[in-house]
PALO-438762 format. One line per field, with one value per residue (C-alpha): residue number from 1; x negated, y, z. Coordinates in pm, 1 decimal. Layout:
<recs>
k <- NUM  ...
east <- X  ...
north <- Y  ...
up <- Z  ...
</recs>
This chain:
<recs>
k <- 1  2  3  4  5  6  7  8  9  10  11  12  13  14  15  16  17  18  19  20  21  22  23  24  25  26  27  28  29  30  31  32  33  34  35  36  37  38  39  40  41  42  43  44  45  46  47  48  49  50  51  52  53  54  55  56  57  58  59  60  61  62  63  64  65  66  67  68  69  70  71  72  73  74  75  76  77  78  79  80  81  82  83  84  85  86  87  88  89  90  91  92  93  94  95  96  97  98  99  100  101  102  103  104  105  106  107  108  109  110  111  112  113  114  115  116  117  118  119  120  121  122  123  124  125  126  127  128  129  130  131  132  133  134  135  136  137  138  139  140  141  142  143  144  145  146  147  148  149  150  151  152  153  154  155  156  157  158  159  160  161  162  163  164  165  166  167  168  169  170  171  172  173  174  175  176  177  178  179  180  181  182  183  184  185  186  187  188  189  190  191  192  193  194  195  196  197  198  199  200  201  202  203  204  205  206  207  208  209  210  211  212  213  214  215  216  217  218  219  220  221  222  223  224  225  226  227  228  229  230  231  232  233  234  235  236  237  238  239  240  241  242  243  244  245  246  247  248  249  250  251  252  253  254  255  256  257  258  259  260  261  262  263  264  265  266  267  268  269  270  271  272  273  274  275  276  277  278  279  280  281  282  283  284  285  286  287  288  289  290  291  292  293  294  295  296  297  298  299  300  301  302  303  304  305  306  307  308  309  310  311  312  313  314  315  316  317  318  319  320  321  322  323  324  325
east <- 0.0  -282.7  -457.6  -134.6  -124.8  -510.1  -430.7  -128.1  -317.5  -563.0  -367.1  -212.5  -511.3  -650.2  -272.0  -314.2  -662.8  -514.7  -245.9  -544.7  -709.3  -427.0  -355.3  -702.2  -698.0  -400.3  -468.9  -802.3  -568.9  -321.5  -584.0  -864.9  -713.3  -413.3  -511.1  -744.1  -483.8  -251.9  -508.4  -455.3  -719.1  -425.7  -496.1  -425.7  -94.4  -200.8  24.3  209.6  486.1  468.3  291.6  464.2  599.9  343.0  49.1  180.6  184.9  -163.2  -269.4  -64.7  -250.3  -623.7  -521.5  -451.2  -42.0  247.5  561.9  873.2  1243.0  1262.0  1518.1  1652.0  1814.7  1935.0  1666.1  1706.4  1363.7  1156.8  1121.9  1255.0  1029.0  833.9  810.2  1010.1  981.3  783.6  812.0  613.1  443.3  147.2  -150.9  23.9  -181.3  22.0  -68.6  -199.6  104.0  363.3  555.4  578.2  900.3  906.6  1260.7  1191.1  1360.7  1609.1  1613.7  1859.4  2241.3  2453.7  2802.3  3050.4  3096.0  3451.7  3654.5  3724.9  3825.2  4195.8  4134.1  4075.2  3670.3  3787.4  3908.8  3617.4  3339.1  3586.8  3621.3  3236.5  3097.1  3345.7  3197.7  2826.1  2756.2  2703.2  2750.9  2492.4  2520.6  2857.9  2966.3  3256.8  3401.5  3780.2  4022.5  4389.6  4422.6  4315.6  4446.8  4167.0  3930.5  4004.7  3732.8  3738.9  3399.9  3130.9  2823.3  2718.0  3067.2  3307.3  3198.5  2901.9  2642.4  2453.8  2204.8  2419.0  2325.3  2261.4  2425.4  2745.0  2716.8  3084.2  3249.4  3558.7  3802.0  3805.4  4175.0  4297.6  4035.8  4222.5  4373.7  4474.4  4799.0  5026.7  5390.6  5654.7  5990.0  6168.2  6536.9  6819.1  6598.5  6704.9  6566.1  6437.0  6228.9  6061.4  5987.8  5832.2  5602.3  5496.2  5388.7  5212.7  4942.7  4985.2  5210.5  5380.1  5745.8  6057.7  6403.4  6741.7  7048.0  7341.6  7616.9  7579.2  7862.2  7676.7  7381.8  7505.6  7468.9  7141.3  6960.5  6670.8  6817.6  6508.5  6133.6  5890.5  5637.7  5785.6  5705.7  5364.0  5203.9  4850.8  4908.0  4630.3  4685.5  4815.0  4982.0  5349.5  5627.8  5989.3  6313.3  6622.2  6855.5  7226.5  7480.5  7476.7  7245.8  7283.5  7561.8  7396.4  7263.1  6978.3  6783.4  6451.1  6403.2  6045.8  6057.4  6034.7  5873.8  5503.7  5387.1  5111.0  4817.3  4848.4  4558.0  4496.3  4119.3  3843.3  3886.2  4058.1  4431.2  4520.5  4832.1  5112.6  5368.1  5671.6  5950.9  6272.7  6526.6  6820.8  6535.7  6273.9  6075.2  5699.4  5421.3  5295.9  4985.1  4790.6  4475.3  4289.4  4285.6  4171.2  4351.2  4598.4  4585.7  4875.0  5048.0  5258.0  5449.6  5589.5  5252.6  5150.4  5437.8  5644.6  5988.1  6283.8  6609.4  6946.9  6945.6  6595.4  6472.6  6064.6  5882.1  5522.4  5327.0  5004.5  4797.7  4986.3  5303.4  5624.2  5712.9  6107.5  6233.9  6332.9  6629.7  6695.8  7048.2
north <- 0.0  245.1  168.7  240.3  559.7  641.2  590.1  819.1  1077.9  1092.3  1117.3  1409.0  1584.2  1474.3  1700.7  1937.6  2006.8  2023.3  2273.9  2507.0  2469.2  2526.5  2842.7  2952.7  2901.8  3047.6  3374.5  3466.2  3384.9  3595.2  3901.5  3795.1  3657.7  3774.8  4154.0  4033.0  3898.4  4185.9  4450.8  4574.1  4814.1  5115.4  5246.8  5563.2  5624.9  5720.5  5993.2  5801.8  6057.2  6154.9  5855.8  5589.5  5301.2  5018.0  5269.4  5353.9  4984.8  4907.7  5249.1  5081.9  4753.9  4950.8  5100.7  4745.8  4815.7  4658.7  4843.9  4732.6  4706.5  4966.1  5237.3  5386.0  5705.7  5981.9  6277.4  6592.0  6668.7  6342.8  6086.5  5766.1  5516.7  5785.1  5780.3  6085.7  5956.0  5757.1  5672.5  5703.0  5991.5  6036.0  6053.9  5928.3  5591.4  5273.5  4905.1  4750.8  4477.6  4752.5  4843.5  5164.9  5230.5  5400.0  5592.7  5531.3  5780.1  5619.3  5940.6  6206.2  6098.7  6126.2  6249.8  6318.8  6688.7  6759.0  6896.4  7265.4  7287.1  7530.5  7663.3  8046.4  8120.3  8196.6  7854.5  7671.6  7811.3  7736.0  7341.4  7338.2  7463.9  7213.4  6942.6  7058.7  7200.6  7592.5  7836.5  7881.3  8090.6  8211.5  8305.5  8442.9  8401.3  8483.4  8210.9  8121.5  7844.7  7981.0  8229.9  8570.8  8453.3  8078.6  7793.3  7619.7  7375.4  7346.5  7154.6  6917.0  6760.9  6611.5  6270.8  6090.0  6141.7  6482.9  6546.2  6720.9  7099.4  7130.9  7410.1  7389.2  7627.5  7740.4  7914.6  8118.2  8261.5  8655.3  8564.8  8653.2  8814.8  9160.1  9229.2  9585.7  9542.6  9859.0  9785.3  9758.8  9919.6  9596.4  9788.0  9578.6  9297.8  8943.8  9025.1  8619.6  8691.7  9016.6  8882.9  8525.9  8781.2  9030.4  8736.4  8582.3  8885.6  8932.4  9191.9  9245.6  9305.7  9449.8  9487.4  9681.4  9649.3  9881.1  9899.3  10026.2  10044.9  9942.2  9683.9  9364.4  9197.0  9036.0  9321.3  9601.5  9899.4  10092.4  10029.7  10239.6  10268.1  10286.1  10182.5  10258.9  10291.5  10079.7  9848.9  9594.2  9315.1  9372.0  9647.7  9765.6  9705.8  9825.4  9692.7  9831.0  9533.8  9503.1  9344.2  9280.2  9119.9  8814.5  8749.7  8811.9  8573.6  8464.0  8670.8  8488.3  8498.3  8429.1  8043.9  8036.9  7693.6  7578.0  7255.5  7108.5  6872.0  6528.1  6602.9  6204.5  6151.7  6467.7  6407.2  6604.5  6482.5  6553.3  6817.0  6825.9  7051.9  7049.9  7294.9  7221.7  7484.0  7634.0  7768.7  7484.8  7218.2  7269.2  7175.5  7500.8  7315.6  7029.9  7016.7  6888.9  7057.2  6959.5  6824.8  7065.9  7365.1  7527.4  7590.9  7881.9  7864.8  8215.8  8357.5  8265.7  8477.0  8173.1  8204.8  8000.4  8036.9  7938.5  7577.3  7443.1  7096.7  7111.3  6771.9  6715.3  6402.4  6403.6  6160.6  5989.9  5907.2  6076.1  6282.3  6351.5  6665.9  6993.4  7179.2  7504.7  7679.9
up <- 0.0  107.9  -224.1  -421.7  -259.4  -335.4  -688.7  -711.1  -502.9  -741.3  -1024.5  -906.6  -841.0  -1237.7  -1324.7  -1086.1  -1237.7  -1598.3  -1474.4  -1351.8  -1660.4  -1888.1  -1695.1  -1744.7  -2118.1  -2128.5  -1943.2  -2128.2  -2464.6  -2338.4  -2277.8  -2526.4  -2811.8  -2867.9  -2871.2  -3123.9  -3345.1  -3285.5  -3300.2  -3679.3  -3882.1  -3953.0  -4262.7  -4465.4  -4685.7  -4988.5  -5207.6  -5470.0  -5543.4  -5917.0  -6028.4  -6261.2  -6058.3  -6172.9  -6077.1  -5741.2  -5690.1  -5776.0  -5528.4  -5232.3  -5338.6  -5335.3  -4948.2  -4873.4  -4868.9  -5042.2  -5162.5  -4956.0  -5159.8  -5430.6  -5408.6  -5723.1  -5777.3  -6050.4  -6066.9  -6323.2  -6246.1  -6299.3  -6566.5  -6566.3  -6355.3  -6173.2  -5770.2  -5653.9  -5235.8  -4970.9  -4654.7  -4461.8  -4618.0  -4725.0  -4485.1  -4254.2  -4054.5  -4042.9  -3941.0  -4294.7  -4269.9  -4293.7  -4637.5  -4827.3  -4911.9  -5247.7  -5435.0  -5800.1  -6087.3  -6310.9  -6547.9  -6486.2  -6462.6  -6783.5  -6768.5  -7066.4  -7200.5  -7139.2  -7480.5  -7441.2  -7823.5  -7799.5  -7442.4  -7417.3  -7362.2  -6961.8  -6929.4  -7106.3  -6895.5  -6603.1  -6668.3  -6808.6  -6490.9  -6319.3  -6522.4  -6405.8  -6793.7  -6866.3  -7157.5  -7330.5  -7711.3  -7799.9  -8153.4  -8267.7  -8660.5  -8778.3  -8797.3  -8935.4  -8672.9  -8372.6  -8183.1  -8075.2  -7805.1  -7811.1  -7878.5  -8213.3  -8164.7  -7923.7  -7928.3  -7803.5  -7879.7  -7630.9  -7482.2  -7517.6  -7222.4  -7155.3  -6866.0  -6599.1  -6618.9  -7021.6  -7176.1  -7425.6  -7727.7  -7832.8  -8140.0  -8065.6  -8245.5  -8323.7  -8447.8  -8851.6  -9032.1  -9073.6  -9414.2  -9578.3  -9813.8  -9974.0  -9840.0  -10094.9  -10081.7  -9901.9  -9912.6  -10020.2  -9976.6  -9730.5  -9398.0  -9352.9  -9660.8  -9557.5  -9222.8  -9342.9  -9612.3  -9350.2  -9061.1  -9336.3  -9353.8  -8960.8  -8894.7  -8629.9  -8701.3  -8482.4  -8618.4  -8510.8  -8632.7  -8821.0  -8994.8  -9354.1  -9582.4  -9931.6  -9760.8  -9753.0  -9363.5  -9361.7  -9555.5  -9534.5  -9483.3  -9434.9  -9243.2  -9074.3  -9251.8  -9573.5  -9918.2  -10049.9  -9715.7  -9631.2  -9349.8  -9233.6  -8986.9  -8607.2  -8743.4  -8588.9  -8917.1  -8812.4  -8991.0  -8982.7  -9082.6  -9170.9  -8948.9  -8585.1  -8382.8  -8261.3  -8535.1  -8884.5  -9093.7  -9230.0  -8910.5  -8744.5  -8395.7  -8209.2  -8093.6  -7733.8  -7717.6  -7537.7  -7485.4  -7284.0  -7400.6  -7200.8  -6912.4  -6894.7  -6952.2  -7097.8  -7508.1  -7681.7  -7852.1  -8189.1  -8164.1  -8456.7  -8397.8  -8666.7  -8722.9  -8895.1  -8909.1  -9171.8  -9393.0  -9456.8  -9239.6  -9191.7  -8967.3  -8724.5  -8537.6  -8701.8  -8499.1  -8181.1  -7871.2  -7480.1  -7234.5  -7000.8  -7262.9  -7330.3  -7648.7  -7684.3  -8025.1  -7930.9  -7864.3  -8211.4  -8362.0  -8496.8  -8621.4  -8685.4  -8841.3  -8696.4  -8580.8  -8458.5  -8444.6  -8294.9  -8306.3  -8132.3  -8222.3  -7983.8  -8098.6  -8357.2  -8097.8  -8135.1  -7837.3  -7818.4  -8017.8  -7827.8  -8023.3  -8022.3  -8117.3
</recs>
């Protein structure tokens, strides 16, 4: 019994003996060896911004750095592929295991150049500079389509993909080139013929109404000016008609009709606006325009006669008529 003891006795001691020893090893690891491991050379963070993303990669490589996940964003300032961040930055001192997180350019973003063909010049710098684009050169010619002051092209054209901030060069409308013409004498003459040959060279005509025992209803009694007289476009033509207002025949009135462009999506739609009335069917507007602008049939001096049927196609699709009495 006392020699069984002996022998467990001095196996105890033998494990006591590795537990001292293991404790040992394990403290001078714990304040020898493991600093060492831990104990990093830091190193210098070299400036990579502005470099292409392949060379910044070989620099970080040189310092004995690696790049950590790439970040990408839009930049109107740098290329595509060139470093526009870091972190950390440079010159700062970091443990050589640590990554470099880089923001590499993709180019500068691209958004599409809104249509402002048919909006006033006011309104297309307004939804240009909402779009991030600018006027840039403005020119003005006359036009038959267009009323004074309102775009007929731009360029670049609507769509496609411009660098946020370009410019947008626009031609607007000075309105009708003017035109000088000699007045006839229009007495005796049907009112709804005077007034269709008149609007066509631009004038701007008023008419009153009397009784006149010879004139038939529906007739020039007189104008102001008369006969023989040089008139030139925008210029004030009075007629004094036959018959009552309201009553006579064969009398045009200024269509009170305006229609708005579809604002779904930045194109432009193609606009046709047709008239049929008592004296002929014709199309007013056959042209594009950009979405939300306004068309104001009465602001472009059209008349109709009697009974009015107006028809808009936008795009090809029939909208439904508006009639007029």
């Amino acid at each position: 019994m006392n020699r069984l003891n002996s022998t467990l006795f001095a196996s105890f001691k033998v494990f006591l003996y590795l537990l001292i020893c293991l404790g040992i090893i394990g403290a001078l690891a714990t304040l020898i060896v493991i600093p060492g491991w831990v104990r990093t050379e830091e190193v210098l963070v070299p400036n990579i911004t502005g470099e292409s993303y392949y060379e910044a990669v070989r620099i970080l490589g040189d310092a004995g750095l690696q790049p950590a996940k790439t970040i990408q964003e839009a930049s109107s300032d740098a290329p595509k592929g060139e470093i526009v961040s870091q972190n950390p930055e440079a010159n700062f001192r970091i443990k050589s295991y640590q990554p470099v997180e880089i923001t590499v350019s993709i180019g500068a973003e691209l958004v599409p150049v809104p249509s402002v063909i048919g909006k006033s010049r006011g309104a297309a710098f307004e939804s240009l500079a909402t779009a991030g684009f600018s006027p840039n050169r403005v020119a003005f010619v006359h036009s038959e389509d267009y009323l004074r002051d309102t775009v007929i092209a731009q360029s670049p054209p609507e769509g496609g993909g411009q660098r946020r901030g370009s410019s947008v060069n626009l031609l607007v409308s000075r309105g009708p080139r003017p035109q000088v013409v000699q007045l006839p004498n229009f007495q005796g003459q049907l009112a709804a013929d005077v007034l269709a040959a008149l609007e066509t060279v631009g004038l701007k005509v008023e008419t009153e109404y009397s009784s006149h025992p010879k004139i038939p209803q529906g007739a020039i009694i007189t104008h102001e000016p008369a006969g023989g007289v040089m008139v030139r476009t925008g210029d004030r033509v009075l007629l004094e008609i036959s018959g009552v207002q309201g009553t006579t025949e064969n009398i045009s009135r200024l269509l009170p009709f305006t229609y708005t462009v579809s604002e779904e999506g930045k194109l432009s739609r193609h606009i046709r606006i047709v008239i049929i009335d008592e004296y002929s069917e014709r199309t007013e507007v056959d042209q594009r325009y950009a979405p939300g602008t306004v068309i104001n049939l009465e602001q472009k001096g059209v008349r109709v006669f009697g009974k009015t049927r107006v028809i808009v196609y936008e795009n090809g699709e029939k909208l439904p008529e508006v009639v007029y009495r």
